[in-house]
C-alpha positions in Angstrom: -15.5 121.2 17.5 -12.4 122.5 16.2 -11.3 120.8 13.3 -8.2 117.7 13.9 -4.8 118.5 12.5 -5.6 116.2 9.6 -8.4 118.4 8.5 -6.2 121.5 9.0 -3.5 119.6 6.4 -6.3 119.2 4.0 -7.4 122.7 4.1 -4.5 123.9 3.3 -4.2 121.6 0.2 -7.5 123.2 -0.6 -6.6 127.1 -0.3 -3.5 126.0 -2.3 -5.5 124.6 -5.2 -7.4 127.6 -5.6 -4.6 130.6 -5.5 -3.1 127.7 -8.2 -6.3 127.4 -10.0 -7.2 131.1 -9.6 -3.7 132.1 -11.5 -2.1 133.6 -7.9 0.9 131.6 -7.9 2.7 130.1 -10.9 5.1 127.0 -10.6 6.5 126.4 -7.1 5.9 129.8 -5.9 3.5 131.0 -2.6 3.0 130.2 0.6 0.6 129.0 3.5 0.8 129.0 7.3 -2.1 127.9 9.9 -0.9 128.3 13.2 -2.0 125.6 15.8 -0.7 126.8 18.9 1.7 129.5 20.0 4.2 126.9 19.1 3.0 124.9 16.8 2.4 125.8 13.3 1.4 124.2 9.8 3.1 125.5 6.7 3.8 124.5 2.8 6.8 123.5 1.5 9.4 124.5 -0.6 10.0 123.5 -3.7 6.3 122.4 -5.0 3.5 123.3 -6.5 0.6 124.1 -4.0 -1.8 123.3 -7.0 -0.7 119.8 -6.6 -0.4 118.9 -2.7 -1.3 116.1 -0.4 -1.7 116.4 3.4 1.7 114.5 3.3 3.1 117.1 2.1 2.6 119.5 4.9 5.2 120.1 7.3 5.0 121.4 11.6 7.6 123.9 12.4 7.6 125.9 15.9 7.7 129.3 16.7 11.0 130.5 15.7 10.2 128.1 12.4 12.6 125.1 13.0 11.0 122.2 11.6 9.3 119.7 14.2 7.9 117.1 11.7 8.5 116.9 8.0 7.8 113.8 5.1 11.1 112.7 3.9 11.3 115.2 1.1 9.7 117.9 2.1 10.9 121.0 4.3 9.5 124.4 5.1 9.6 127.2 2.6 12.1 129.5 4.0 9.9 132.4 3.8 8.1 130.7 6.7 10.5 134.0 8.1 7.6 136.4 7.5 5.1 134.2 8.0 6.3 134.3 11.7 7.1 137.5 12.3 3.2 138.2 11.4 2.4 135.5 14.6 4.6 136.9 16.8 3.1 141.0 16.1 -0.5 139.7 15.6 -1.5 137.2 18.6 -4.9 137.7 17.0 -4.1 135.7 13.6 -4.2 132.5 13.0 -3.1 131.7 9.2 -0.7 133.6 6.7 -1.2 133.4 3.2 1.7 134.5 0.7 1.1 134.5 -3.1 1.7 136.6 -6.6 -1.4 137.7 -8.0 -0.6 139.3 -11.3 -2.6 142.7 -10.6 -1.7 142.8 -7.5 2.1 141.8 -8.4 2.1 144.3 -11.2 1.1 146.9 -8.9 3.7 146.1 -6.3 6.1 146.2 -9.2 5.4 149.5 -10.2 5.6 150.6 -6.5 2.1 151.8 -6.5 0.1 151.3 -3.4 -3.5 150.2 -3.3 -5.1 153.4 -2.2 -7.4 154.9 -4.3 -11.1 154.7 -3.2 -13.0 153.0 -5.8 -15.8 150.3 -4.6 -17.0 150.5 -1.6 -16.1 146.3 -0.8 -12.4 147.3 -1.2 -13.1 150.2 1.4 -14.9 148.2 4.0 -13.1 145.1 3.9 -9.6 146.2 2.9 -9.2 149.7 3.2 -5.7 150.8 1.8 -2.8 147.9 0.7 0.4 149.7 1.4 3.6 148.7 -0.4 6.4 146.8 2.4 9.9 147.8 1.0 11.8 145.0 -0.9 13.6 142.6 0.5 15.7 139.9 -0.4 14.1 136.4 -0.8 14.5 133.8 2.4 16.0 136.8 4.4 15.1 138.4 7.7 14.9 141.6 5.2 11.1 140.7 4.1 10.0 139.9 7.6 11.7 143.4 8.8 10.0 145.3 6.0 6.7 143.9 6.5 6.5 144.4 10.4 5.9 148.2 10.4 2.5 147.2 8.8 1.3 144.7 11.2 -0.5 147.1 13.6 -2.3 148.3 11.2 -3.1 146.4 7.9 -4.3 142.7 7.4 -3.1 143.0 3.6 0.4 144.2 2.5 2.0 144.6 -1.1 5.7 143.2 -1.1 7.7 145.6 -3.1 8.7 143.8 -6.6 7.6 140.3 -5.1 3.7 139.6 -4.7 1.3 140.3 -1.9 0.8 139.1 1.6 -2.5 138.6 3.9 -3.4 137.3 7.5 -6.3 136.5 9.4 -8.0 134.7 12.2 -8.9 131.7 10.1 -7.4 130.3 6.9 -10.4 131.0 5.0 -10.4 134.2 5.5 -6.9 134.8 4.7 -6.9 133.8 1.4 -10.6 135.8 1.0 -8.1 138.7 2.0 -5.6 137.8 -1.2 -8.9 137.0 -3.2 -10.2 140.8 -2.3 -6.4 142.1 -3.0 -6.4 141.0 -6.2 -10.0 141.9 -7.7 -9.4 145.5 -6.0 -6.0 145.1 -8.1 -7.4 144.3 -11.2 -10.6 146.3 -11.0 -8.0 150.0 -10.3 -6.0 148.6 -13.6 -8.8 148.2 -15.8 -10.3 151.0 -14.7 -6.8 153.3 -15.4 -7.3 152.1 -18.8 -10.6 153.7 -19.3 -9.5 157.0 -18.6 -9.2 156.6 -14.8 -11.3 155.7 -11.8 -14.1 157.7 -10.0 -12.6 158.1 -6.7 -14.9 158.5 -3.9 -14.5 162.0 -1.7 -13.7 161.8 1.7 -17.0 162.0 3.0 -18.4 158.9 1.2 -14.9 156.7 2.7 -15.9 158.3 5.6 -19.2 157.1 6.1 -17.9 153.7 4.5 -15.6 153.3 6.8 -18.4 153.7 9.5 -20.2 151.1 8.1 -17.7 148.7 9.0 -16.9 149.8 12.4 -20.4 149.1 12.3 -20.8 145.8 11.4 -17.8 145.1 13.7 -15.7 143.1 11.8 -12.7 141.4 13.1 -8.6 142.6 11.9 -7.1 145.7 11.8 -7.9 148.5 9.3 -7.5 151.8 8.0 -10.6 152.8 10.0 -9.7 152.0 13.2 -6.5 153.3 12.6 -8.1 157.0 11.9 -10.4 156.8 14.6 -7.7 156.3 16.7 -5.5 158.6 15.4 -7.4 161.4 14.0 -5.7 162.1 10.7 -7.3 162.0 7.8 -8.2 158.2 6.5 -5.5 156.8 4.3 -7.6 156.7 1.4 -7.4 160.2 0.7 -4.0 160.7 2.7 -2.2 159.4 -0.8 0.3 157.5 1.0 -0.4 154.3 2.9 3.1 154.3 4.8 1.9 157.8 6.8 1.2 156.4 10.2 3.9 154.0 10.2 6.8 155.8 8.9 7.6 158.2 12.3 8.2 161.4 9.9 7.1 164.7 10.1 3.7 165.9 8.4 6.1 168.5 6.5 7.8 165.3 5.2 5.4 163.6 4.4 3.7 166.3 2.5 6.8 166.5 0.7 6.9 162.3 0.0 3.4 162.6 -1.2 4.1 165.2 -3.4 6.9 163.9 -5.4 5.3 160.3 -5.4 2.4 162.3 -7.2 4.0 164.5 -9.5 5.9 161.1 -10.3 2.6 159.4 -11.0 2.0 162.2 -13.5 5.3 162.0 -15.3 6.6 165.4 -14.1 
C-alpha cells in the first residue's frame, strides 16, 4: 500500500536530516520535492533548516507551484521553479532533491563537469554529471538552464550553486546526490595524488552494458549512446555534447579549449 501523505511528510523530514547531517546543505539552504499527483506536490520550505523539520512544516503546492496548503509560517522555497520544470519534462519522476554538497559544489564552481571514468559505481549508476549554466536564484533562469538535461541525465551540476538529482522515489533521489557527492570527492582526492586512472573506452563500454543489463530505471549516458551512436560521454570530454545542437567541428573546438584550459595553456 502506498504510503498516506502523513508518511510522505515524514520522509521528507528524514531525507532532510541526513543531506543536514551528511554536511550537503548548511543553514537554510536545499531543497525537497515528492510529487503526489500530476497536481499535487510536497515540497520544503523556505527559510529553514531541513536538519531541523517537522511534518508541519511541509507545504502542498500544484503544478505550476502555487501553494495549496501551507502552516501559518511556512511557504514554498521559491526554487520549487526547477523543481517543477523537472515534473513537467520527466512524467517518470516522482521526487526532486536540491542540495550543496561541498565536492560536488566545488566542482560546479570551478565549472568542471563530472566526467572522468573512475569507479565503475559512478559509471553504472551515474554515468556523467554535466554542468547546467548559472542562473540567477528563485528565477525561471535555473529551471531554463537545467531543462536541456532532463532527457538525458538524472543528476545535474548547477553552475556556481550546488547539485541537483530526480528519481522515481524519494529515496532514491537523494541516493542519486549521495552517489554525486562520493564520485565528487573520490575525482578530488584522487587529483591530489597525481591524478586518476581513467578507464579506456572499452571497459565504460562494457560497464555501461552491465547496467543496460541489470535494467535499471532513469535515464543515462548509456541509453543515450545506444541511441545515438556517438561515442559514450565518458570519453567524449564534454557532458553538454548531445544537448547543445552544435556541430561536431564545434564541439571539437569547445572540447579543445576546455582542455587546454584544464592544463593551464
Amino acid at each position: 500500500m502506498a504510503p498516506n501523505e502523513y508518511e510522505i511528510k515524514k520522509q521528507i523530514c528524514d531525507i532532510g536530516k541526513r543531506i543536514y547531517n551528511r554536511n550537503m546543505v548548511a543553514a537554510n539552504d536545499g531543497n525537497i520535492s515528492v510529487k503526489l499527483n500530476d497536481n499535487e506536490f510536497l515540497c520544503t520550505p523556505t527559510g529553514v533548516s531541513k536538519g531541523f523539520m517537522t511534518p508541519e512544516f511541509i507545504c502542498k503546492v500544484d503544478a505550476k507551484g502555487n501553494v495549496l496548503q501551507a502552516n501559518k509560517g511556512f511557504r514554498p522555497s521559491s526554487e520549487i521553479k526547477m523543481h517543477m520544470r523537472v515534473y513537467e519534462k520527466r512524467p517518470d519522476v516522482n521526487s526532486v532533491v536540491h542540495a550543496h554538497p561541498t565536492f560536488a559544489t566545488a566542482f560546479a564552481i570551478a565549472g568542471i563537469p563530472l566526467t572522468q571514468p573512475i569507479m565503475p559505481e559512478a559509471v553504472i549508476s551515474l554515468g556523467c554529471v554535466p554542468i547546467a549554466p548559472y542562473g540567477t536564484p528563485s528565477t525561471t533562469e535555473i529551471p531554463d538552464a537545467v531543462e536541456p538535461y532532463l532527457e538525458h541525465f538524472d543528476a545535474v551540476l548547477l553552475e556556481s550553486h550546488g547539485a541537483l538529482t530526480w528519481a522515481g522515489d524519494l529515496l532514491s533521489a537523494y541516493h542519486k546526490m549521495e552517489s554525486v557527492e562520493f564520485y565528487a570527492e573520490l575525482l578530488y582526492k584522487a587529483k591530489q595524488l597525481g591524478g586518476p586512472k581513467e578507464f579506456d573506452q572499452a571497459t565504460v563500454q562494457r560497464l555501461y552494458e552491465i547496467r543496460r543489463q541489470m535494467g535499471l530505471p532513469g535515464r543515462h549516458p548509456a541509453d543515450l549512446c545506444l541511441n545515438k551512436g556517438k561515442a559514450n560521454c565518458h570519453n567524449c570530454g564534454n557532458c553538454t555534447s548531445e544537448v547543445s545542437g552544435k556541430s561536431n567541428d564545434e564541439l571539437i573546438s569547445e572540447i579543445t579549449r576546455k582542455v587546454l584550459a584544464s592544463l593551464g595553456k
